[in-house]
N, C-alpha and C positions, 0 to 999 in steps of 0.2 A: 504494500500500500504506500502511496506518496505521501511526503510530508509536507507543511505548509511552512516555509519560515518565516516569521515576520520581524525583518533586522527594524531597528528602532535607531535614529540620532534626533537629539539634542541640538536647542539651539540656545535663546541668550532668554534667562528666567524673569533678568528686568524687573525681580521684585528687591527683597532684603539681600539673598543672596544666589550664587548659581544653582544650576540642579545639582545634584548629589549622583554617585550610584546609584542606581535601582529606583531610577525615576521614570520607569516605564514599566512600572509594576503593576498600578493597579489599571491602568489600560487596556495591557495585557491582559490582565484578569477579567475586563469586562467585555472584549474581547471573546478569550473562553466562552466567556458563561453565555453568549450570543450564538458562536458556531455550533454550540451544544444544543443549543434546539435546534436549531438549522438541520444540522449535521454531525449525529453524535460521534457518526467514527472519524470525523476530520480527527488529523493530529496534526499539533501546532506546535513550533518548537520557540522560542523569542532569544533574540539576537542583538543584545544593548551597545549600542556605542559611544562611548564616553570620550571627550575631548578638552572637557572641561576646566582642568587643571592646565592646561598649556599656555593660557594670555593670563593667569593666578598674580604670578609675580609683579608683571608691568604695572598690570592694572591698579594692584592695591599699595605699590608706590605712588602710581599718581594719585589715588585717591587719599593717600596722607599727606601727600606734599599741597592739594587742593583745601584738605581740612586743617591745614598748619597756617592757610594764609592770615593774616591779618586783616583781610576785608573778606574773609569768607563769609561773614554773619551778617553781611550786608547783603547777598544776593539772596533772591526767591527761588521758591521751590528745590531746595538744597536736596530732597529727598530724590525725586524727579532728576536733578542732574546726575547725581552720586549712581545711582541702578538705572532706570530705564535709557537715560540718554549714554553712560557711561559705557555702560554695559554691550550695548547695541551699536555705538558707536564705536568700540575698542575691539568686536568681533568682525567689524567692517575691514577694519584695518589690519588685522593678522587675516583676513583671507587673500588680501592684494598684497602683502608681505610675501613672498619669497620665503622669507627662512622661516617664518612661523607657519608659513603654509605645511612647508615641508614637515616642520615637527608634526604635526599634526599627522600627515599623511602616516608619519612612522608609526604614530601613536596607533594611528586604526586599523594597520595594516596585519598588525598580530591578531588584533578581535576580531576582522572579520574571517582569518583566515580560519582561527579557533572555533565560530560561532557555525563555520557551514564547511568543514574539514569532512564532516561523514554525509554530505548532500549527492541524493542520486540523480539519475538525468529525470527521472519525470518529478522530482520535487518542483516546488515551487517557490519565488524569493519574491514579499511584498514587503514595499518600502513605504515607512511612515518617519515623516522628516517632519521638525517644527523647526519656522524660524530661521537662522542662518546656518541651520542644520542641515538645512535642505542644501544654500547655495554651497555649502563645505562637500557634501556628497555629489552633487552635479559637476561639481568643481572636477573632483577625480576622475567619476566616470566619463565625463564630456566634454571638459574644457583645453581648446588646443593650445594653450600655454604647456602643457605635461609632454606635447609631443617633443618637447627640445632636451635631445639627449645629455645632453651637458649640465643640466639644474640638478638639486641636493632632489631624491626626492622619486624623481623618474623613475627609476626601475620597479617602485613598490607602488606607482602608479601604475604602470604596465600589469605587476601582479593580480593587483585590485580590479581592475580591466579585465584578466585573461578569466576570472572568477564569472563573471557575468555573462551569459548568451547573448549574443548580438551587438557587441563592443569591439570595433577591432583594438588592437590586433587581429586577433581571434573571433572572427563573432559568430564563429557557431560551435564555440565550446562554451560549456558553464551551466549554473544554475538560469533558466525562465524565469522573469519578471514577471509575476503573474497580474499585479496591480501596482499604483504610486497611489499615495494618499499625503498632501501634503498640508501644514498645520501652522496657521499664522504667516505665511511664507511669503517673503520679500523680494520672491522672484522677478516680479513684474520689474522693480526696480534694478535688478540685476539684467534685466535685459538690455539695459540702457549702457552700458557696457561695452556692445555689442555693436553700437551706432553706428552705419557706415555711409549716411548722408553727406552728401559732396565727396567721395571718397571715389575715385575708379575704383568700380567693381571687378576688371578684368587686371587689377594690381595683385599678383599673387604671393608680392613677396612681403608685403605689410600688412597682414591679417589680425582682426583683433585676437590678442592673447586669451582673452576669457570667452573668444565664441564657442558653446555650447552646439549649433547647431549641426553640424556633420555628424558627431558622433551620435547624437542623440534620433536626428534621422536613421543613421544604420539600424541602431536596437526597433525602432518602431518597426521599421519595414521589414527587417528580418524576424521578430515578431510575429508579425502579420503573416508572411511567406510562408513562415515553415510548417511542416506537416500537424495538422491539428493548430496552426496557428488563430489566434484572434486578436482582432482591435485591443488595445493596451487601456484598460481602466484607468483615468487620473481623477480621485477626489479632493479637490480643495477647498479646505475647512476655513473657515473666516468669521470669527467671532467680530460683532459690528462695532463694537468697542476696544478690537486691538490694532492699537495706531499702525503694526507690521505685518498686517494684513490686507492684500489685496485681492480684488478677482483675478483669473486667470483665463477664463473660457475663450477671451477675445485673444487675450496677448499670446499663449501660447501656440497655436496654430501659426502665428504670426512670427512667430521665433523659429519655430522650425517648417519655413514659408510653405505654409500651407498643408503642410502634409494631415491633415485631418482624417484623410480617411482610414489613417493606421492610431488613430487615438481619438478615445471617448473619454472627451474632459467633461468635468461639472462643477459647477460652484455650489458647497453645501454651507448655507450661513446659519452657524450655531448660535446657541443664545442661551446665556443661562441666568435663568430668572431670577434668583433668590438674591442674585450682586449687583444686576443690571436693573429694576423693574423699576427701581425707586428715579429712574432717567428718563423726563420726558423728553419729549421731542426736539424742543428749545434747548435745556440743558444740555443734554446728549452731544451739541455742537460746540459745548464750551470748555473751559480749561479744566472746569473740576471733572468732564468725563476722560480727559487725557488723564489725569492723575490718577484713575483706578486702571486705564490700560493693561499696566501690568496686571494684573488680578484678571483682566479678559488674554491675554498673551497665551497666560497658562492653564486658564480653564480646560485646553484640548485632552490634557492630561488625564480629568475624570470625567470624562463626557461619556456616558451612555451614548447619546446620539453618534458624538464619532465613532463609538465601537461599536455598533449596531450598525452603520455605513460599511465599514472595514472588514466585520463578520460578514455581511450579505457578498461584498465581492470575490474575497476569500470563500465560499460556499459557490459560488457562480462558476470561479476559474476549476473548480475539481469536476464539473458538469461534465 
């Protein structure tokens, strides 16, 4: 019987402090307990990736040397600057870093090699990314900055690659993507990245470093192709009150021009009433609904609703 794996990253918590280990536990769990009606004999195996500790150091230097100022008690919203801004903005900048990119790569290259080491061909690999989790994972899988042999880094991107069906090097060895579900994700703005207006297009030898789009076409279509293939599931989750949240239905087709008919995106907008309800409509557009942001960022975490989304595709791709 096949297994279902569902690898998990992390992205920036933007509350008090980062995530921890085993922040994709109870997810997971609701997850479970969804497939399990669905589908008792699914088996699911969960595949955490932690990255967390690699920007630790920087960060909470500058955030002593910000709270040692002598006018720090002068500015607003101190809390709001220190986590949601700091935090979001300080993981922006170790992805377009070189060398922390790199650590990082090292960092994931052992988990994911550990978490799908016993994966057979008809298993299945579903990715749930939150956050700058995602651009850090696309990053590896996708992005043509990894093709250049010479950077710290490369060869465990290559590895990280050769693990996935439909990625060349290789793309038709590895574990099947069976589904993407992605959670608060920033990607829209990451596509911006990508810009190649005014730019000759028939320039081949200045391509953007972070275009995603080649590699990310090949998995779709190879996908699609291969025996028993199907249209590639993408759910993107967007809580209305998390500032790093955007839709994606329009833009992603549009990133990888047009190829729609090898991926079935959706935008699923969550909501959870118990944090958010006290927000009317007027409110909802002001400063005090950025200030619980965080608390919407991370709601993806114990959402029923998103693991009830996640179960049902996961149930679909074993069809």
């Amino acid at each position: 019987m096949s297994t279902d794996y569902i690898l998990f990253i992390h992205g920036v918590n933007t509350r008090q402090q980062r995530e921890g280990q085993g922040y994709s536990y109870d997810l997971f769990t609701l997850i479970q307990s969804q497939t399990q009606q669905l589908k008792p004999s699914l088996e699911l195996k969960q595949v955490e990736l932690y990255w967390g500790g690699v920007n630790k150091e920087p960060e909470e230097q500058l955030r002593k040397d910000l709270e040692q100022s002598k006018d720090w008690d002068k500015f607003w919203f101190k809390d709001f600057r220190l986590n949601q801004l700091l935090q979001f903005a300080g993981d922006a900048s170790l992805y377009v870093s070189r060398y922390l990119g790199s650590k990082i790569v090292e960092t994931l290259l052992g988990q994911i090699e550990s978490g799908l080491k016993a994966y057979q061909t008809n298993d299945r690999l579903h990715l749930v990314t939150h956050s700058w989790g995602t651009v850090i994972l696309f990053d590896m899988l996708f992005a043509s900055r990894w093709n250049d042999t010479t950077i710290p880094g490369y060869q465990s991107v290559q590895t990280i690659r050769h693990t996935i069906f439909g990625i060349k090097p290789n793309p038709f060895d590895g574990i099947k993507i069976g589904s993407i579900h992605t959670m608060g994700s920033p990607i829209s703005i990451f596509s911006l990245m990508d810009v190649k207006q005014g730019v000759d297009e028939t320039d081949t030898e200045s391509p953007s470093t972070h275009d995603i789009t080649p590699h990310l076409q090949t998995l779709l279509k190879s996908l699609a192709e291969a025996p028993s293939g199907k249209v590639l599931p993408w759910r993107n989750f967007a809580h209305p009150g998390d500032p790093a949240a955007y839709p994606l239905s329009r833009v992603l087709p549009r990133m990888v021009d047009g190829e729609s008919k090898y991926l079935d995106i959706q935008d699923v907008i969550t909501h959870d009433a118990d944090l958010f309800d006290f927000l009317t409509e007027p409110v909802s557009q002001t400063v005090l609904a950025l200030l619980h942001g965080g608390d919407a960022h991370g709601s993806y975490w114990k959402s029923e609703e998103v693991a009830r989304h996640i179960a049902e595709e996961i149930h679909q791709s074993s069809n």
